[in-house]
Legacy VTK file of the C-alpha trace (Angstrom):
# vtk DataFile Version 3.0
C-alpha trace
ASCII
DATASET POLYDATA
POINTS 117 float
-19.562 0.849 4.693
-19.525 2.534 1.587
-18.490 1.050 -1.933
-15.347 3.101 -2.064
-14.118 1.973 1.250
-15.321 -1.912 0.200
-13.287 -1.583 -2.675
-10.110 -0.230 -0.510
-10.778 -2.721 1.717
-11.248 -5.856 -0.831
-7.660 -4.061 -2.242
-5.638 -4.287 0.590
-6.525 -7.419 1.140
-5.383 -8.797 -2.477
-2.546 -6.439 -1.966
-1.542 -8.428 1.236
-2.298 -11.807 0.205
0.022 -10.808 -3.332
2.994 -9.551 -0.948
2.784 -12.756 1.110
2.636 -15.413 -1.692
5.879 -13.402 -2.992
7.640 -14.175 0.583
7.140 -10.654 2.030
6.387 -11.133 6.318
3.183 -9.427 6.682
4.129 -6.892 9.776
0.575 -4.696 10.164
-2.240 -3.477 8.326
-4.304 -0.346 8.190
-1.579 0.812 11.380
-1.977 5.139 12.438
0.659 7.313 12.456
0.021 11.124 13.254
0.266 12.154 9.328
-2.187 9.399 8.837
-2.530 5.599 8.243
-0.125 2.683 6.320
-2.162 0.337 4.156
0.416 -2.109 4.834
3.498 -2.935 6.583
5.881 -5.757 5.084
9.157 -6.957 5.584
11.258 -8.490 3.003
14.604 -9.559 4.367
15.992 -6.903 6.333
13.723 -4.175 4.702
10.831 -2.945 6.517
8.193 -2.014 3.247
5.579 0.694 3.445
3.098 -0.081 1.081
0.087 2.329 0.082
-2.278 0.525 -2.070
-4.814 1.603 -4.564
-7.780 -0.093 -5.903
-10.126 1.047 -8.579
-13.020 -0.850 -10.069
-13.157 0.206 -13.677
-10.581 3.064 -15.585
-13.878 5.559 -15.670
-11.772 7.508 -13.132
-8.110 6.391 -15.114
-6.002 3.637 -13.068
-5.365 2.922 -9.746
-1.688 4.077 -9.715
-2.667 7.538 -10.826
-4.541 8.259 -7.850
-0.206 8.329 -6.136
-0.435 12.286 -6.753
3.220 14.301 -4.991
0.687 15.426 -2.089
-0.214 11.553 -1.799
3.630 10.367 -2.210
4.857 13.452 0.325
2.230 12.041 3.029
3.639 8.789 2.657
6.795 9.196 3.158
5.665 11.094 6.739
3.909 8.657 7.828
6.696 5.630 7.218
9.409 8.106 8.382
7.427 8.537 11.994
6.977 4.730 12.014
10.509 4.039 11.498
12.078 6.312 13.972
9.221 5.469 16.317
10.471 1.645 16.125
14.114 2.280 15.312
13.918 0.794 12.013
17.150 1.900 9.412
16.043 -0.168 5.992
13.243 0.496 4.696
11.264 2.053 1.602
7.888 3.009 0.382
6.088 0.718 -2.445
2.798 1.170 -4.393
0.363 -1.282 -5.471
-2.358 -0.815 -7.838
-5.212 -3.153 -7.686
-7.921 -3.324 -10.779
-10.869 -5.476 -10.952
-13.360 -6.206 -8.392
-14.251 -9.544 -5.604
-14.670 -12.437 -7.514
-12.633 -11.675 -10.903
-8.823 -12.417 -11.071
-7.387 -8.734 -10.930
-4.716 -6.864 -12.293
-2.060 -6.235 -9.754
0.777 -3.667 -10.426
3.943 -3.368 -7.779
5.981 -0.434 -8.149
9.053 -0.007 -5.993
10.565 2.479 -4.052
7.694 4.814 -5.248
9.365 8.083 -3.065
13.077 7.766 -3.789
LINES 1 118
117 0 1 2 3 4 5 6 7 8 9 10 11 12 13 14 15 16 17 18 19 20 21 22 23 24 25 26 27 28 29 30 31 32 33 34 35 36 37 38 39 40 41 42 43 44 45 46 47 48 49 50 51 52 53 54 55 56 57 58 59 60 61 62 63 64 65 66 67 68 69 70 71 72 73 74 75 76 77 78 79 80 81 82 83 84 85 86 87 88 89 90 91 92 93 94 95 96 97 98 99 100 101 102 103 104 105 106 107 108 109 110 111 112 113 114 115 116
């Protein structure tokens, strides 16, 4: 595995573990649609979340949440809109979370909301 996808990998995974300690029901990870794969699926009361998640090392490359580009935001929103009609799901949204540090250091964790609306 390369260090990119370790890092994506470690990301999700403090991404998850954040969403969880903050009551969200961890529904799937890492799940395929046709336009392409959900980091995570949550649910938090009757919402159903969609949650793409970025992780970045160091700000060499600028932060994590600038990697959510329109192209990135516009595939997002196809792939939770299949998943919803596919199982019949009518709340729901699309978050964002931003990961910074790397295993083994405490790291900086940013949630944003509703990121296509």
């Amino acid at each position: 595995m390369k260090h990119n996808q370790k890092i994506g990998k470690w990301g999700e995974q403090v991404a998850a573990e954040y969403l969880q300690q903050r009551g969200y029901e961890l529904l799937e990870k890492n799940t395929r649609t046709p336009f392409g794969e959900i980091d995570i699926v949550v649910r938090l009361e009757d919402v159903t979340i969609f949650v793409e998640v970025k992780a970045r090392t160091t700000r060499s490359f600028g932060l994590p949440e600038e990697a959510l580009t329109r192209r990135k935001l516009a595939h997002m929103l196809a792939c939770a809109e299949h998943y919803a009609a596919e199982h019949e799901i009518d709340t729901w949204q699309c978050d964002a979370i931003a990961v910074e540090g790397s295993p083994g250091i405490t790291p900086r964790i940013e949630h944003f909301e509703n990121v296509t609306a």
